[in-house]
C-alpha positions in Angstrom: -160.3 94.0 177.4 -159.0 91.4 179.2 -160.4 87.7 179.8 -162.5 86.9 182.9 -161.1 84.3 185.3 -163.6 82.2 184.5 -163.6 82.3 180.3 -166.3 79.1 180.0 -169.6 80.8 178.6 -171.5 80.4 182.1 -168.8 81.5 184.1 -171.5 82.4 187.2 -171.9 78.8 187.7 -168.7 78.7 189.4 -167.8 82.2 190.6 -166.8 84.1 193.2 -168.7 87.4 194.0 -167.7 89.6 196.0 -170.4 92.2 197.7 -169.3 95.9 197.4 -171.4 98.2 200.0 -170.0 101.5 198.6 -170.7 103.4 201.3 -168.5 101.1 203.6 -166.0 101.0 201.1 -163.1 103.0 200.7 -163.0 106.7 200.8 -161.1 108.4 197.8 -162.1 112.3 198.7 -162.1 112.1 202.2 -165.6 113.1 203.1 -166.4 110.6 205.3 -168.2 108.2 202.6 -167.4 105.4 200.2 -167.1 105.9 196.8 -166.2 104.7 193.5 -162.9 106.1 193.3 -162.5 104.4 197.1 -163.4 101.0 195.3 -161.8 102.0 191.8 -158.2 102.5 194.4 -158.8 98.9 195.8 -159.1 96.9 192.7 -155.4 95.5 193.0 -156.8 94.1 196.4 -160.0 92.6 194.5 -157.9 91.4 191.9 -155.4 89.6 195.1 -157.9 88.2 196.6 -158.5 86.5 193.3 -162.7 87.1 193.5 -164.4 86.6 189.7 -166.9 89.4 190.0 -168.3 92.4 192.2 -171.5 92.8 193.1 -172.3 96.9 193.8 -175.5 97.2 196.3 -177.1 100.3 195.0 -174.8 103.0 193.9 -177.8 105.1 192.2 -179.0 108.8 193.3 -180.9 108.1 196.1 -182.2 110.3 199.7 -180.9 106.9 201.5 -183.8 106.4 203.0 -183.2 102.7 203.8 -179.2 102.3 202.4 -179.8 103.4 198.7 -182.4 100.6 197.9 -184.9 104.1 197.4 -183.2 104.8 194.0 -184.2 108.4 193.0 -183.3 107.2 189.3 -181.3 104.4 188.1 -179.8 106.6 185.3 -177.2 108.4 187.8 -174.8 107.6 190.3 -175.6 109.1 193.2 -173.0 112.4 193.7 -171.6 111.1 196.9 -170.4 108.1 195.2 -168.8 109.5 191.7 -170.4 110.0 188.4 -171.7 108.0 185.8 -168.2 108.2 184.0 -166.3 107.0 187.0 -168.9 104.1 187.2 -168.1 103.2 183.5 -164.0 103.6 184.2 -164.7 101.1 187.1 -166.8 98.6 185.3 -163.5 98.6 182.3 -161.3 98.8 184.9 -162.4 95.9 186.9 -162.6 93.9 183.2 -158.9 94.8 182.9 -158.2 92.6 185.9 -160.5 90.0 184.9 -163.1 91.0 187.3 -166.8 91.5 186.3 -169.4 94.0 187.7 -173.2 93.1 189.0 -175.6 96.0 189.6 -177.9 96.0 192.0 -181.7 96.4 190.4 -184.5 97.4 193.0 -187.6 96.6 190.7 -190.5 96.6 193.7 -190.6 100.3 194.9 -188.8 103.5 193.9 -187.7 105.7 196.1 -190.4 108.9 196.7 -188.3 111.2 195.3 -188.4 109.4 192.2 -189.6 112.0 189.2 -192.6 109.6 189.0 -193.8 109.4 192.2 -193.4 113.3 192.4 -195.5 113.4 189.2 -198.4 111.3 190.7 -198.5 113.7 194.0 -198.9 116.4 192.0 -201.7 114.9 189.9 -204.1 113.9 192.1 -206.8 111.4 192.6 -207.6 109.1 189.6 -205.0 110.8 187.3 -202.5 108.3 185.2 -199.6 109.3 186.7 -201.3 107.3 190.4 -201.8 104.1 188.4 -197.9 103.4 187.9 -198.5 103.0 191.7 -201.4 101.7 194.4 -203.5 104.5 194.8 -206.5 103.2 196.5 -209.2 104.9 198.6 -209.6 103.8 202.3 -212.1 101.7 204.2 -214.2 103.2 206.4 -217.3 106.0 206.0 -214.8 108.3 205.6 -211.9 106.0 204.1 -210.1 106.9 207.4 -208.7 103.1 207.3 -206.1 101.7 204.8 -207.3 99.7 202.0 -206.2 96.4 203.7 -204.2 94.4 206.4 -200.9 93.3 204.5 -197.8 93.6 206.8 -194.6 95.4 206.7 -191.6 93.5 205.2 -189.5 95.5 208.0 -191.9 95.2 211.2 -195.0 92.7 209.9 -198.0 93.3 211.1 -196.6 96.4 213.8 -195.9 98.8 210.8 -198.4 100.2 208.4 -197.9 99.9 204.7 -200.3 102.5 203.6 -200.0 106.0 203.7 -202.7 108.9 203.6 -202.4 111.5 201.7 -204.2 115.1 202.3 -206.3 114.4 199.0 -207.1 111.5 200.8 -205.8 108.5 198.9 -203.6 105.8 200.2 -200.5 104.7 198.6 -199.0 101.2 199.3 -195.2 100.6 200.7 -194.3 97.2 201.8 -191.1 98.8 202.9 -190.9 102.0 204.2 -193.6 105.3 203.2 -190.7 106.7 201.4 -190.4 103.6 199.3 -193.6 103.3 197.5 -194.4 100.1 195.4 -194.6 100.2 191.7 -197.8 98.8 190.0 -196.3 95.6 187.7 -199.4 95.1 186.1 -199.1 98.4 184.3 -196.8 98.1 180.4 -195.1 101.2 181.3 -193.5 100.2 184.6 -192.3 97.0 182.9 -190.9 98.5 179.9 -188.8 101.4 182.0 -187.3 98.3 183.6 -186.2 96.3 180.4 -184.7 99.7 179.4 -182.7 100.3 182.7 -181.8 96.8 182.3 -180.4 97.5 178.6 -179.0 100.6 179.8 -176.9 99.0 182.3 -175.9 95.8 180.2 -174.6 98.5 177.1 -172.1 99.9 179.9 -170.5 97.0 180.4 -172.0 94.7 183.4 -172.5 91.4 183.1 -175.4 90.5 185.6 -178.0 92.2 187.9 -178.8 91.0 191.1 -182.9 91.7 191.6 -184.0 93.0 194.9 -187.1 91.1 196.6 -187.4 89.7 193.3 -190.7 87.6 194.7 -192.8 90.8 195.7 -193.1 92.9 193.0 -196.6 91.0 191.3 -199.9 92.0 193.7 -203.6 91.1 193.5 -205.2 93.5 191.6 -208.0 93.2 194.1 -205.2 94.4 197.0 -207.6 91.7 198.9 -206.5 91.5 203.4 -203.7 89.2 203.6 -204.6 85.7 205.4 -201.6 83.5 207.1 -200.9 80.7 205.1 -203.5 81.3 202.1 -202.8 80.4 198.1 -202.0 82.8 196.6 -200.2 85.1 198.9 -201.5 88.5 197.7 -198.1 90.5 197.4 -196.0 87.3 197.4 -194.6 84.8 194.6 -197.6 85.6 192.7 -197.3 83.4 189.0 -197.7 86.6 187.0 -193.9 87.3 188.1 -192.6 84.3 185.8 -193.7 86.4 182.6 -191.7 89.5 183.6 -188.5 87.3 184.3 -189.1 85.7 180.9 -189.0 89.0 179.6 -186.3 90.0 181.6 -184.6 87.1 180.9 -184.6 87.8 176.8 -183.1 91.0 177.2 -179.9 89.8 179.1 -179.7 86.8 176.9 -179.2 90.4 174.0 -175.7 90.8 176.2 -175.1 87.3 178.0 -176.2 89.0 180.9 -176.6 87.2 184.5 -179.7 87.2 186.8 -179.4 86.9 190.6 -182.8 86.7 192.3 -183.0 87.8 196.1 -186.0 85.0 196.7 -187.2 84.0 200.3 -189.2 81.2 199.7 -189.4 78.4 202.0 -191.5 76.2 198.9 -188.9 74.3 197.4 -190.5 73.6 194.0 -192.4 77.0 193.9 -188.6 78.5 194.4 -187.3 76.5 191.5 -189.6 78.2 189.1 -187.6 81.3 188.8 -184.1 79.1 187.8 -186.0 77.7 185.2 -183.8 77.9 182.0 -186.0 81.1 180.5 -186.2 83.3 183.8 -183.1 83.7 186.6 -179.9 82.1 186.3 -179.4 81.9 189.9 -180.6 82.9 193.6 -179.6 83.7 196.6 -179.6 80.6 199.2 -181.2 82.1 202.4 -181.5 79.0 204.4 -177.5 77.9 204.7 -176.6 82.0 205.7 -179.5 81.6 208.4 -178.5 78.0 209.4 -177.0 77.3 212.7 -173.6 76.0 213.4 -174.5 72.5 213.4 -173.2 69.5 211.3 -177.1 67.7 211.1 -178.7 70.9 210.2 -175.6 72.4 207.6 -175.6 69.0 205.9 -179.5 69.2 205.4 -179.7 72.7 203.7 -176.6 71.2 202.1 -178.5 69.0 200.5 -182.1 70.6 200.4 -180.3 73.4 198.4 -178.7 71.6 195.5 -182.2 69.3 195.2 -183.8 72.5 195.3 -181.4 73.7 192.0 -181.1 70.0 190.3 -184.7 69.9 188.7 -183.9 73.3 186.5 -180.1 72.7 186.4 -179.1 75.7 187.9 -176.1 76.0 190.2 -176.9 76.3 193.8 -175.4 80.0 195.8 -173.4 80.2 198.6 -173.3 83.1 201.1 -172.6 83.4 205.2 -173.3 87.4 205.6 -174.3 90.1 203.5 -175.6 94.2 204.3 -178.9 93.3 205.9 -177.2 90.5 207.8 -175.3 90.1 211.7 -171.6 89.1 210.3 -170.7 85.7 210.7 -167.9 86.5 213.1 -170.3 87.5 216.2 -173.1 85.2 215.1 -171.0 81.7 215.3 -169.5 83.5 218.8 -173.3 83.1 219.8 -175.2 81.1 222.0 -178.1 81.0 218.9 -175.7 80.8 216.0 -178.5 80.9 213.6 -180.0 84.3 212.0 -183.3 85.6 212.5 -184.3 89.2 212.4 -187.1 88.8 214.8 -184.2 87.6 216.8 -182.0 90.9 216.5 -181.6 92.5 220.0 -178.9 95.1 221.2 -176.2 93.9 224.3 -176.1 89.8 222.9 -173.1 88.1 224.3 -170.5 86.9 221.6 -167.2 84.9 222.4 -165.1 86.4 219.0 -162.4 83.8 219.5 -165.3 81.3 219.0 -166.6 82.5 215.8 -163.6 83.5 214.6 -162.7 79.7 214.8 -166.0 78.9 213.4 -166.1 81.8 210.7 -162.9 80.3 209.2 -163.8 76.8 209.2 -167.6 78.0 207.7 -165.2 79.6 204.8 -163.5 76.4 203.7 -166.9 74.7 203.9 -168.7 77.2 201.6 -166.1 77.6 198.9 -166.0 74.0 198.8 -169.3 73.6 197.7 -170.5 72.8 194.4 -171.7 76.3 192.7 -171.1 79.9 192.9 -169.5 81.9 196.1 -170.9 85.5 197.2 -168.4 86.9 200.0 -169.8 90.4 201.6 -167.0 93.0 202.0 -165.1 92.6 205.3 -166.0 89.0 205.7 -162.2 88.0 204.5 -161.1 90.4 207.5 -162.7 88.4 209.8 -165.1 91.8 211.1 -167.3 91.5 213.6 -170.3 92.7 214.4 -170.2 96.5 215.4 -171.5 98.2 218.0 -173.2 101.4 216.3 -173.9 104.0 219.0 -177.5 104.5 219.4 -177.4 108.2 218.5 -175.8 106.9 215.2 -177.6 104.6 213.8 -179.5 105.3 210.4 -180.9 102.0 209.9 -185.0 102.9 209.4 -185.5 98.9 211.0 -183.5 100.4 214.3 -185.3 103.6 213.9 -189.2 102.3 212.6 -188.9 100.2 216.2 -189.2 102.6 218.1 -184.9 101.3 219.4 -185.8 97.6 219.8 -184.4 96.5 216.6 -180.7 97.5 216.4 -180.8 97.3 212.5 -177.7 96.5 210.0 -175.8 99.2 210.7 -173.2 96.8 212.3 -172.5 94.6 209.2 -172.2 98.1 207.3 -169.6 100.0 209.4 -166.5 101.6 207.1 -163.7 98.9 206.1 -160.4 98.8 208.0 -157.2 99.1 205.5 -154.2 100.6 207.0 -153.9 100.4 210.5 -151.4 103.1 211.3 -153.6 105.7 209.4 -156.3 107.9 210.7 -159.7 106.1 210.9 -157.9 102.7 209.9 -157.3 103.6 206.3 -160.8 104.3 205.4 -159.5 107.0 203.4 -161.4 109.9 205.3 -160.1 113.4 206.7 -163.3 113.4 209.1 -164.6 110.8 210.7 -166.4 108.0 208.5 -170.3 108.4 208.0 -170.3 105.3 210.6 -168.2 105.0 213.3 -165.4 102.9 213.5 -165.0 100.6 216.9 -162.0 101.4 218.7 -160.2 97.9 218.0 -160.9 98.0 214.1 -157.5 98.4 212.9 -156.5 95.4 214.0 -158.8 94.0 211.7 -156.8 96.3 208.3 -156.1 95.0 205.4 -152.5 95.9 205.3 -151.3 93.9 209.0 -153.5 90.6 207.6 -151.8 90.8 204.1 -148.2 90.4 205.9 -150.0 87.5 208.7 -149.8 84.2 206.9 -152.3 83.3 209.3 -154.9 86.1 209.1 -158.2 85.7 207.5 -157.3 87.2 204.5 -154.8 85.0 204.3 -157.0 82.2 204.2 -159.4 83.6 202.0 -156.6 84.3 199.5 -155.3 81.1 199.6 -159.3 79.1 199.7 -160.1 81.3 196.4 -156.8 80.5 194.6 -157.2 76.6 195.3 -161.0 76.4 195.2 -160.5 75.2 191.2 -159.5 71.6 193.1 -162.9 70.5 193.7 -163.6 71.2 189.9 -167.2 71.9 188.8 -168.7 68.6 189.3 -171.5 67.2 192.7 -170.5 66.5 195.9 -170.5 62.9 197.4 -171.3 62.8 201.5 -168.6 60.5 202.6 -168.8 58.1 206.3 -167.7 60.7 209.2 -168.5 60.5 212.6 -171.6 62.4 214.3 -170.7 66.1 214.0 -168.4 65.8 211.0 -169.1 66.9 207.9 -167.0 64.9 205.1 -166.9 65.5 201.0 -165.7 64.7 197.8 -166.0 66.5 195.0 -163.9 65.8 191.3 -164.8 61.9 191.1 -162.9 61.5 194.7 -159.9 63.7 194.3 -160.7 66.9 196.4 -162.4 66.2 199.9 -163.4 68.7 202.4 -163.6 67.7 205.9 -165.4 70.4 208.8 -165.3 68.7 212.6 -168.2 70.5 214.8 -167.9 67.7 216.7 -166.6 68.1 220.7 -163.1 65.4 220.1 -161.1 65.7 217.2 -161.8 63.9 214.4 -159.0 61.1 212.5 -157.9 62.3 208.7 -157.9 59.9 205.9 -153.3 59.2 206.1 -152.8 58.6 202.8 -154.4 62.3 201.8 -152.6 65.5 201.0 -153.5 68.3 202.9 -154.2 71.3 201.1 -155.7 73.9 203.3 -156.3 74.2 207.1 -158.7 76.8 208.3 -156.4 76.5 212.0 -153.6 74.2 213.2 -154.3 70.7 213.3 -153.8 68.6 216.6 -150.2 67.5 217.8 -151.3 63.8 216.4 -152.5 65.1 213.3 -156.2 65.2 214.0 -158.9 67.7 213.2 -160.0 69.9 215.9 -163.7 71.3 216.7 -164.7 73.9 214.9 -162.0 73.1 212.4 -161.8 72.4 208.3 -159.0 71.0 206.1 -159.1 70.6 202.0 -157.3 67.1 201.5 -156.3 65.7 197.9 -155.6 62.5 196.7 
């Protein structure tokens, strides 16, 4: 096979990963959907764009439900997206071009279809097939009320997590009532999961990124949930640190690579899962939310890599993924930060503006000390869609009752010919989202011959990220609203102006990269970023 880009032994320290949403893909029957002979047609472009690995959000046999994170069974690709062979020929594929392949695990819940969830319906009350599950009786004289107070992870304390059955037990979902939670205190559910993790590592991956990887432990008491009380109930219980340890000896069988999803806002309690026996890395939540502001940028800046230096692990950098508004429309925003309590349909966005921002956000991210995660479309420059109401599958849109608009609009098909039907999805009928009417001028094809595009720079930022080497970051003096940094003992700087004048460049510097034209003197503009060299 042939060599990953990055050949060192920890090659994730450094990476770039790129986020496939098959779905969204590319098209290679023409039904309307993504698939894996869509993605397995696109590799070239992968391998152009010069990313290190992809990471697949859930490609497994799934009702979709909520976007294939209700996995039917991890043992099968789900028909609309190929076969398990075709998965396999991708993975080697992929590894052909230097390009490695993450699989998405979703350890918290299964989806209700799942053989053992249809097994515990048909049970009953008490039977063994409920305790893989939280099958609990109800409060009340008549049990009429669920077993306790804990909100939703999709609409908090407005959406019910238990659901009664006819026989009259409840069954907990912190997610939707199709996606039941698994009960992580019971050997079986842990040991299905070390062999799904084997399963996947003997076809070739070489990480798994974990869903809500700080849910899946819960009080065996299933006590009512009080704001701000230790130990959350359902949430970064210490009982998770002993399945990641065991987790974490069966991908250290393959030199396999953890990615935990984590939302934690306690620094040192999020450093436990990077410690050197559990995750290799997680996702950093509070630089995609942060707002575009030099203060606040340089603090999770630094907050993130303290966060990472106590366990050595490299820090993650991401601006957008599937559940999130692109970064396109949310820099065009008046609030440029994310917040889904702050998601609301008709929000103004100036697309010139973010597209200014969105570039200059690139250079500043793959600058960074650590590894990269870039979510499909993002190196198009996409914006936010605007899904049409009747459209929209999203259950957070539709569990709203139509105040939420969802993620639909980060998830809408990829533009890649513009002269073809449905931009070069690859579809005979219209795509399983609709397209906006301006998104071929977004394809792949008119940005790869724009030396200017997004792609463009994207292409160019991956290619010449090796500059800044693999070694810390050093804040250098800049003027208020300037970020300035130096990376490989003073050789590479990156320099991002969010200020409202343009900012002076060091003279006796290179420049290596502009994410838009610098000013007629040679100063940076707002909203602008330059890699310089000595």
């Amino acid at each position: 096979m042939g060599q990953p880009r990055h050949a060192q032994q920890e090659w994730w320290r450094s990476a770039v990963i790129y986020q496939v949403y098959v779905r969204s893909f590319a098209d290679g029957d023409g039904d309307g959907t993504g698939d894996l002979a869509g993605v397995r047609s696109k590799l070239p472009y992968l391998a152009e764009l010069g990313v290190d690995a992809l990471w697949f959000s859930p490609w497994y046999l799934s009702p979709k439900k909520d976007g294939g994170y209700d996995v039917a069974d991890y043992r099968v690709i789900d028909p609309a997206f190929g076969t398990l062979a075709e998965a396999e020929k991708l993975i080697a594929e992929a590894r052909e071009l230097g390009i490695r392949t993450i699989v998405d695990i979703v350890p918290n819940h299964v989806s209700d279809q799942h053989p053992w969830f249809r097994a515990a319906l048909a049970a009953g009350p008490g039977s063994p097939e409920r305790e893989l599950f939280h099958f609990r009786l109800g409060r009340g004289p008549d049990g009429q009320l669920p077993p306790n107070d804990w909100p939703s992870q999709f609409l908090g304390s407005t959406e019910p997590v238990w659901t009664r059955l006819p026989d009259g037990d409840w069954y907990l979902h912190l997610f939707t009532p199709e996606q039941p939670d698994l009960n992580w205190a019971h050997p079986a559910v842990r040991q299905e999961h070390e062999d799904i993790l084997r399963f996947w590592f003997e076809r070739g991956v070489a990480g798994v990124r974990i869903d809500s990887a700080a849910l899946l432990a819960k009080d065996p008491e299933l006590p009512d949930y009080v704001e701000g009380r230790d130990p959350n109930p359902f949430v970064d219980r210490d009982e998770l640190h002993d399945i990641y340890r065991s987790w974490r000896a069966v991908a250290d069988e393959y030199d396999g690579v953890f990615v935990g999803e984590v939302w934690l806002p306690d620094a040192e309690r999020f450093a436990r899962y990077l410690r050197p026996d559990e995750l290799h890395t997680a996702f950093n939540f509070s630089f995609l939310s942060c707002p575009w502001d030099a203060d606040r940028l340089r603090t999770s800046i630094d907050t993130t890599l303290a966060e990472h230096a106590p366990v050595g692990a490299p820090a993650t950098w991401v601006l957008c993924n599937h559940d999130v508004t692109r970064t396109v429309s949310r820099y065009g925003r008046t609030d440029t930060g994310f917040d889904f309590a702050a998601k609301a349909f008709g929000t103004s966005t100036d697309l010139a503006l973010g597209t200014r921002r969105a570039r200059a956000a690139a250079l500043l991210s793959l600058a960074l000390p650590g590894s990269v995660y870039v979510y499909q479309g993002e190196e198009l420059g996409l914006p936010e869609a605007e899904v049409p109401r009747d459209r929209i599958e999203d259950p957070m849109y539709l569990r709203s009752g139509g105040t939420d608009p969802g993620r639909d609009g980060c998830r809408v098909p990829l533009p890649w010919a513009a002269e073809a039907p449905y931009a070069g999805f690859g579809s005979q009928q219209e795509p399983w989202l609709p397209q906006p009417a301006d998104w071929a001028t977004y394809a792949a094809d008119r940005q790869a011959a724009d030396p200017g595009s997004m792609l463009a720079l994207y292409r160019a930022a991956i290619g010449l990220r090796s500059v800044f080497g693999d070694g810390p970051l050093s804040w250098l003096p800049a003027p208020e609203g300037v970020l300035a940094f130096a990376r490989a003992e003073g050789r590479a700087r990156c320099v991002v102006n969010l200020a409202d004048i343009p900012a002076e460049l060091p003279a006796q510097l290179q420049l290596l990269l502009a994410s838009g034209p610098l000013t007629t003197d040679g100063r940076l503009p707002k909203d602008t970023a330059v890699w310089l060299s000595a």
